[in-house]
C-alpha positions as CSV (number, residue, x, y, z in Angstrom):
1,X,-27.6,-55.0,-40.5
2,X,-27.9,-57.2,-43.5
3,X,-26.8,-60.7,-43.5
4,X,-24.2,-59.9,-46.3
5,X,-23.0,-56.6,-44.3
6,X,-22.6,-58.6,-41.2
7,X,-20.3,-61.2,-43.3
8,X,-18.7,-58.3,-44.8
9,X,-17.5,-56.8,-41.4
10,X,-16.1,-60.2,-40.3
11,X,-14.2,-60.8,-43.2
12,X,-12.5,-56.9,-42.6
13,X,-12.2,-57.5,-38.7
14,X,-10.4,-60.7,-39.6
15,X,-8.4,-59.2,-42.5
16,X,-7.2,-55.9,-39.6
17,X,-6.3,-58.9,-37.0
18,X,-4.3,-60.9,-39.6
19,X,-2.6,-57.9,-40.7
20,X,-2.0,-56.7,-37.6
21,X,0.2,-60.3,-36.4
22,X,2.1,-59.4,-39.3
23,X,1.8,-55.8,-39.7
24,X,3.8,-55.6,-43.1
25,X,2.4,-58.9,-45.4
26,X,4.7,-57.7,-48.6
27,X,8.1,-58.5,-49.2
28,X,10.6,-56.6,-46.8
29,X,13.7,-56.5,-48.8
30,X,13.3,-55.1,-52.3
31,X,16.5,-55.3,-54.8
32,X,18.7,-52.3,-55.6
33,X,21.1,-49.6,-54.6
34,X,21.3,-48.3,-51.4
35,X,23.5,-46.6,-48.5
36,X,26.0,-48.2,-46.4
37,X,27.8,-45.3,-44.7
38,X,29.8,-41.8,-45.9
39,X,32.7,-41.5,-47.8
40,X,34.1,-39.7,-45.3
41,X,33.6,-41.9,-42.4
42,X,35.7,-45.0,-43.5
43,X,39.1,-44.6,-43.3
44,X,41.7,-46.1,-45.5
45,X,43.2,-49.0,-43.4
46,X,39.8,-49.3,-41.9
47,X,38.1,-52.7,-41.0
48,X,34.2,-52.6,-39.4
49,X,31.3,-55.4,-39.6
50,X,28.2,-54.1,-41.4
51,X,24.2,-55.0,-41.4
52,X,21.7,-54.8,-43.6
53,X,18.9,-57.2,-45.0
54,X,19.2,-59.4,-42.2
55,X,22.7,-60.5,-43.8
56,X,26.2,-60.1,-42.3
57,X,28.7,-58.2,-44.1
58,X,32.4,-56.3,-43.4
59,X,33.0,-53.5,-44.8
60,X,36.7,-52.2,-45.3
61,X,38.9,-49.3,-47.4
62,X,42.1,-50.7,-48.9
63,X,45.4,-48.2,-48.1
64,X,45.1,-47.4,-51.5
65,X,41.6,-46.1,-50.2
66,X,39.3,-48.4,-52.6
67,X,36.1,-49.4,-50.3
68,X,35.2,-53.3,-50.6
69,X,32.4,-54.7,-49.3
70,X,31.9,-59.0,-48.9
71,X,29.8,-61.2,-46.8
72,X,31.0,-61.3,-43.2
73,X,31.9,-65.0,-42.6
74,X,35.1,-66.3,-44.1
75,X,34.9,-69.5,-45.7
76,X,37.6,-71.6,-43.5
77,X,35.8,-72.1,-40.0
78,X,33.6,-69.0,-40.4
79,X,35.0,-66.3,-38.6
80,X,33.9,-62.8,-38.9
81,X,36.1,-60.7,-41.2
82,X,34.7,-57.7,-39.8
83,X,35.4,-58.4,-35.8
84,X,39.8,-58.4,-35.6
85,X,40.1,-58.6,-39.3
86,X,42.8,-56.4,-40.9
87,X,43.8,-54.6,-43.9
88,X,47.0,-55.5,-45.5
89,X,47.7,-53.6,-48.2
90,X,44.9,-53.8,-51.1
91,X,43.7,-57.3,-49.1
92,X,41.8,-58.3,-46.2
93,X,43.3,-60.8,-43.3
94,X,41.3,-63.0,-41.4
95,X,42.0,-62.5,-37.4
96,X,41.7,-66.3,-36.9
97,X,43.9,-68.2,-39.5
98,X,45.0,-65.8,-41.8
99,X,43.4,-66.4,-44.7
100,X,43.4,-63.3,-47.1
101,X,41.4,-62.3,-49.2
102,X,41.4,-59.3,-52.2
103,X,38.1,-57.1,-52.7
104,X,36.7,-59.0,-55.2
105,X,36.3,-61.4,-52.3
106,X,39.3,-63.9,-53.8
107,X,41.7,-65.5,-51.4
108,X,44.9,-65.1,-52.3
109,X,46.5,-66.8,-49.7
110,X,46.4,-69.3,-46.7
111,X,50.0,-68.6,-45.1
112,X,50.4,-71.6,-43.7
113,X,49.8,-73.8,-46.3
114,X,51.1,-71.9,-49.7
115,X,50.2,-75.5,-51.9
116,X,46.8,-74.7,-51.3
117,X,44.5,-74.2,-54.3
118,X,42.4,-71.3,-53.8
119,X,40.2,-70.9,-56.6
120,X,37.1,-71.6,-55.0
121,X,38.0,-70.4,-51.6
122,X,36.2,-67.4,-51.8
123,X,34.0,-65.0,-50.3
124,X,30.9,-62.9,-51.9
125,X,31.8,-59.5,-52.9
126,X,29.1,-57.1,-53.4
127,X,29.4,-54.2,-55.7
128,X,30.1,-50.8,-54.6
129,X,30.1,-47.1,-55.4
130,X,30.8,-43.9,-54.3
131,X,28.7,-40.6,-55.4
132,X,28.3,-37.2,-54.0
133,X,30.3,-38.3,-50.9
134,X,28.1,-41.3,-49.7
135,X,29.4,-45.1,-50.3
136,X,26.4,-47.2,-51.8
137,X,26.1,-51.0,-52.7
138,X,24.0,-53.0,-54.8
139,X,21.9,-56.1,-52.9
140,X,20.1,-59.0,-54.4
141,X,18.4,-61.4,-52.2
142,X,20.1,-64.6,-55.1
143,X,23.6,-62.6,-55.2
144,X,22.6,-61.3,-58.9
145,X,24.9,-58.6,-60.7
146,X,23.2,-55.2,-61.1
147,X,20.0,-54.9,-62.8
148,X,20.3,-51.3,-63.0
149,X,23.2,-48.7,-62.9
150,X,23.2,-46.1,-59.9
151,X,21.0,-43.6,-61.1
152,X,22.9,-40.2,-61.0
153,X,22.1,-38.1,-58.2
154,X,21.6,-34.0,-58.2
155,X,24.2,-32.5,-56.8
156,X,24.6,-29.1,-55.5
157,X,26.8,-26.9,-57.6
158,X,29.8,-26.4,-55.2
159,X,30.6,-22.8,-53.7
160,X,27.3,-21.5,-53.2
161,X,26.0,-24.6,-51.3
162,X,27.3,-26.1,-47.9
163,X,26.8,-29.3,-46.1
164,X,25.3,-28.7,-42.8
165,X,24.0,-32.0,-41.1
166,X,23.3,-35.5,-41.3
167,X,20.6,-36.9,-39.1
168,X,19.8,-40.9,-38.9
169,X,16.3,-42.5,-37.3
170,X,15.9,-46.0,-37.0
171,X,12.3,-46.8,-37.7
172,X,10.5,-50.3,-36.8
173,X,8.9,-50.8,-40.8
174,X,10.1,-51.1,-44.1
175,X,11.3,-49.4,-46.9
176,X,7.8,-49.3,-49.1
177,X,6.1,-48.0,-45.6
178,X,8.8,-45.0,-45.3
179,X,9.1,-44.2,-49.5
180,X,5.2,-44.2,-49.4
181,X,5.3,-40.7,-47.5
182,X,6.9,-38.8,-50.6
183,X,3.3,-39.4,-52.2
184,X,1.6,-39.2,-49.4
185,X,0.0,-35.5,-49.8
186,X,-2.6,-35.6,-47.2
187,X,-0.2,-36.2,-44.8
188,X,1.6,-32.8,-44.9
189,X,-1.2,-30.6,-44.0
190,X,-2.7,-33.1,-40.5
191,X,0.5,-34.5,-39.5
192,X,3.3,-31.7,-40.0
193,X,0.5,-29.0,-40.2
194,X,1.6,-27.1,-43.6
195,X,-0.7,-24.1,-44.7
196,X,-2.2,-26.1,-47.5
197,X,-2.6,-29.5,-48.7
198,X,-0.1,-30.0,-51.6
199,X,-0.8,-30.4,-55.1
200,X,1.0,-33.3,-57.1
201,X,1.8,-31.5,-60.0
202,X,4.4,-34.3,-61.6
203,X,4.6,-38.1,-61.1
204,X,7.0,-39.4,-63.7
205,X,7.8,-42.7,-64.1
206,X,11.2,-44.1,-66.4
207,X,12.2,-48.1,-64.9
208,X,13.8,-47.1,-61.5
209,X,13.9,-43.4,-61.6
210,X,11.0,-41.6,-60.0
211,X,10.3,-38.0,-60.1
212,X,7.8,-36.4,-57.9
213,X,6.9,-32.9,-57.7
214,X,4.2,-30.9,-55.3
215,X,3.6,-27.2,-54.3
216,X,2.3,-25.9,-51.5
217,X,2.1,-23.1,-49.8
218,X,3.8,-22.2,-46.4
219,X,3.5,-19.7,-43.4
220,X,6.6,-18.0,-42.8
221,X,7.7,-15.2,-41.1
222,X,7.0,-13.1,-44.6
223,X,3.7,-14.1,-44.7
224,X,2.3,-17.0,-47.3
225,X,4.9,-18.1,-49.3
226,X,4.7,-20.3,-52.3
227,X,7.3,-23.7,-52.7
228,X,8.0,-26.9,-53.4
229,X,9.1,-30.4,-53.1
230,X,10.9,-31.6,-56.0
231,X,11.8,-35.7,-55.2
232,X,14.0,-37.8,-57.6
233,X,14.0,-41.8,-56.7
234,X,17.0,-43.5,-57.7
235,X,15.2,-46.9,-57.1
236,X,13.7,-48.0,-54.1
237,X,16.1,-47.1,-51.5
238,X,17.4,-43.3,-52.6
239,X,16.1,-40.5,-53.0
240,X,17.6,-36.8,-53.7
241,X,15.2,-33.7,-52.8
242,X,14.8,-30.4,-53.6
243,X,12.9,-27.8,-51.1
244,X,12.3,-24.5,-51.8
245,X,10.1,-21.9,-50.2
246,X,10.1,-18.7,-52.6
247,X,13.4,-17.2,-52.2
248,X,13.3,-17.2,-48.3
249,X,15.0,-20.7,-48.2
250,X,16.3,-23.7,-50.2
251,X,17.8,-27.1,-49.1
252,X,18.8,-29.9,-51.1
253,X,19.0,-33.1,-49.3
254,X,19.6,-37.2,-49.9
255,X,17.1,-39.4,-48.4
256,X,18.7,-43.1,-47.6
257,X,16.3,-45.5,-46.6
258,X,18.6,-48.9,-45.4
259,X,16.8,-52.3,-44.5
260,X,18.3,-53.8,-41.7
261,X,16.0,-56.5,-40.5
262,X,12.7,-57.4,-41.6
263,X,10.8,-54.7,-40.1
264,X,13.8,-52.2,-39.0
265,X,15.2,-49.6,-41.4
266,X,17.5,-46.9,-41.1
267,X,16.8,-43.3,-42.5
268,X,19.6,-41.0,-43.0
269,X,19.0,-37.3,-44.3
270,X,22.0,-35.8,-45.9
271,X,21.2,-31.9,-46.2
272,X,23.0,-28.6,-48.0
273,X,21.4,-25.5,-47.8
274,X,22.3,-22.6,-50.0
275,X,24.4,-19.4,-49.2
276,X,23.9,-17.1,-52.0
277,X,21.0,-16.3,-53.7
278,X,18.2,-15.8,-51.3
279,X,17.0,-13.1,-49.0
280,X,18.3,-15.0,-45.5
281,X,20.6,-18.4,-45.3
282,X,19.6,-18.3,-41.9
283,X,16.3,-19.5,-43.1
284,X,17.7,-22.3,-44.8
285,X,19.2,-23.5,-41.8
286,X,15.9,-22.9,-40.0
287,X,14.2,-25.3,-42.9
288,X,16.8,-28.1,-41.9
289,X,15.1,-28.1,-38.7
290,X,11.9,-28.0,-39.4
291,X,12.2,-31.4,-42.0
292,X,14.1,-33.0,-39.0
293,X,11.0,-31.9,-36.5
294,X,8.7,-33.4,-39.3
295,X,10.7,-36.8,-39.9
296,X,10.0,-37.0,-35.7
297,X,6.8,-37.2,-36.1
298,X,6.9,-39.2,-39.2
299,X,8.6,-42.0,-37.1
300,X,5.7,-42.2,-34.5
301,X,4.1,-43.4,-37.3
302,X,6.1,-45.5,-38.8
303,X,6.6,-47.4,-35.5
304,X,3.1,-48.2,-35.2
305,X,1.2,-48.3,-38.2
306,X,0.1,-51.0,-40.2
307,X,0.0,-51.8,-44.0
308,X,-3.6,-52.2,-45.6
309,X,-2.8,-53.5,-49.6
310,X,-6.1,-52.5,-50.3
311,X,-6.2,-48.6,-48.3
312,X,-10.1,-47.1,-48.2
313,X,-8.7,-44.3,-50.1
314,X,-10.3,-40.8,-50.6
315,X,-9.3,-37.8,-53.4
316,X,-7.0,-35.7,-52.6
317,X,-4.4,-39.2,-51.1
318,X,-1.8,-38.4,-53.5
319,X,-0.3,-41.0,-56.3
320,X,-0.2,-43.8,-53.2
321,X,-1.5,-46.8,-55.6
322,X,0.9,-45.7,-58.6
323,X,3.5,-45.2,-56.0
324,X,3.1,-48.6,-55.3
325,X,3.0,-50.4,-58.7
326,X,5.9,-48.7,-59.1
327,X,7.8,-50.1,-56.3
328,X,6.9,-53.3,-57.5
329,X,9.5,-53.5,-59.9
330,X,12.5,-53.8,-57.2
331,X,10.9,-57.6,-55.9
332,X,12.6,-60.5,-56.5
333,X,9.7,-62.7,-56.1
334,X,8.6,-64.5,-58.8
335,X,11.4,-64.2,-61.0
């Protein structure tokens, strides 16, 4: 070996063991919109803490039913709003002194001392929405408003669709390591063992939206059947999917990827499958399964792998490196 190649495999083995103590060197939290929990599951009336970014929040739903979400700690003698805290009417009461405050994170009241001035006894609201059933909030690491609206997401028409599970993983990376996969076309045909390695027919980028569209072909009971995988990015941390397999089977599904600490995310999967219109819903349901089974053995991965800027890359790897210039947008770093 040359002097220059033996130099060159230093600086890589010490480049793998660097990377390797810190297996993720980018930035872990990303700005944008992303999922706190279902509709469904908060009650009105209801009070619970929250997590996400490595940052405290509670989480509540007025009686009038309108969702509020503000940093955890109240600003008296910094007890958590989320642990005892109640809802009293449109406001949230502190369990230790009282102090209430309305969802825009105002107090409106310290009830034993009505003199008071409250205008800058407040706590940091965060802004929320709700769309297609799932409750979403916007993050900044600097507390800054919305850079972007929440990008619309597909919807099933109603009556010919159903909603048939969710199922949640919590995976030891980050969000970039996870989002990565949807580009990631090699992947589908060694890992999950698809008939064919996918072709990337559309990667289309517009500010925070992302659409992504491969075909492939699949085995199925029927024989080879062509399909596809039609992805829409509604920034970093949202995705809505499209999955079809000729007319055997279609779901539709939102993909939520939620940083909770530095290197721990959650992924939740949101699926409808269709009724009418194709040869067997059974199938549908069968497809369901078959993206959880695959998202197992995504998560081995995930768990363990590490995150190379600069990836010895081969054709046929998919859009990975536009992928990622893309998802440098959503960092806060340097601004």
């Amino acid at each position: 070996m040359s002097i220059a190649g033996a130099m060159c495999g230093k600086e890589w083995t010490a480049l793998r063991l660097g990377v390797a103590m810190s297996r993720f060197p980018h930035e872990p939290f990303g700005y944008g919109w992303y999922q706190v929990c279902h509709g469904d599951s908060l009650a009105k009336g209801e009070v619970r803490p929250f997590r996400a970014f490595g940052h405290d929040f509670v989480l509540w739903r007025s009686a009038m039913g309108a969702p509020s979400l503000l940093d955890a700690h109240c600003p008296h003698l910094g007890a958590h709003l989320g642990h005892g805290g109640r809802v009293d009417g449109e406001r949230l009461r502190c369990p230790f002194h009282g102090w209430t405050f309305d969802g825009a994170g105002a107090c409106v009241a310290v009830p034993y001392s009505p003199d008071a001035p409250l205008d800058r006894r407040r706590v940091v609201s965060w802004p929320v929405a709700q769309q297609g059933g799932i409750l979403f909030a916007w993050w900044h690491p600097r507390g800054e408003a919305p850079r972007f609206e929440l990008v619309r997401l597909d919807e099933p028409a109603r009556g010919e669709w159903s909603r048939y599970r969710r199922h949640r993983w919590s995976v030891a990376s980050v969000w970039q390591e996870l989002q990565e996969n949807l580009v990631d076309s090699a992947h589908f045909r060694y890992l999950h063992g698809v008939q064919s390695l996918p072709a990337v027919e559309r990667f289309e980028a517009d500010g925070p939206v992302l659409e992504i569209k491969m075909s492939q072909d699949f085995m199925t009971p029927r024989g080879v059947q062509p399909g596809f995988i039609a992805t829409r990015l509604a920034g970093p941390y949202v995705a809505s999917v499209r999955f079809s397999i000729g007319s055997l089977a279609e779901i539709r599904f939102v993909t939520a990827v939620t940083p909770i600490e530095r290197e721990g995310v959650s992924l939740e999967l949101s699926f409808s499958a269709r009724l009418g219109g194709i040869d067997s819903p059974d199938m549908s349901l069968a497809l369901i399964d078959e993206v959880i089974r695959q998202v197992d053995q995504d998560v081995v991965i995930w768990n363990n792998k590490v995150h190379w800027p600069q990836p010895m890359l081969a054709p046929g790897d998919g859009s990975i490196m536009r992928f990622r210039r893309w998802t440098e947008q959503f960092s806060a770093l340097g601004d």
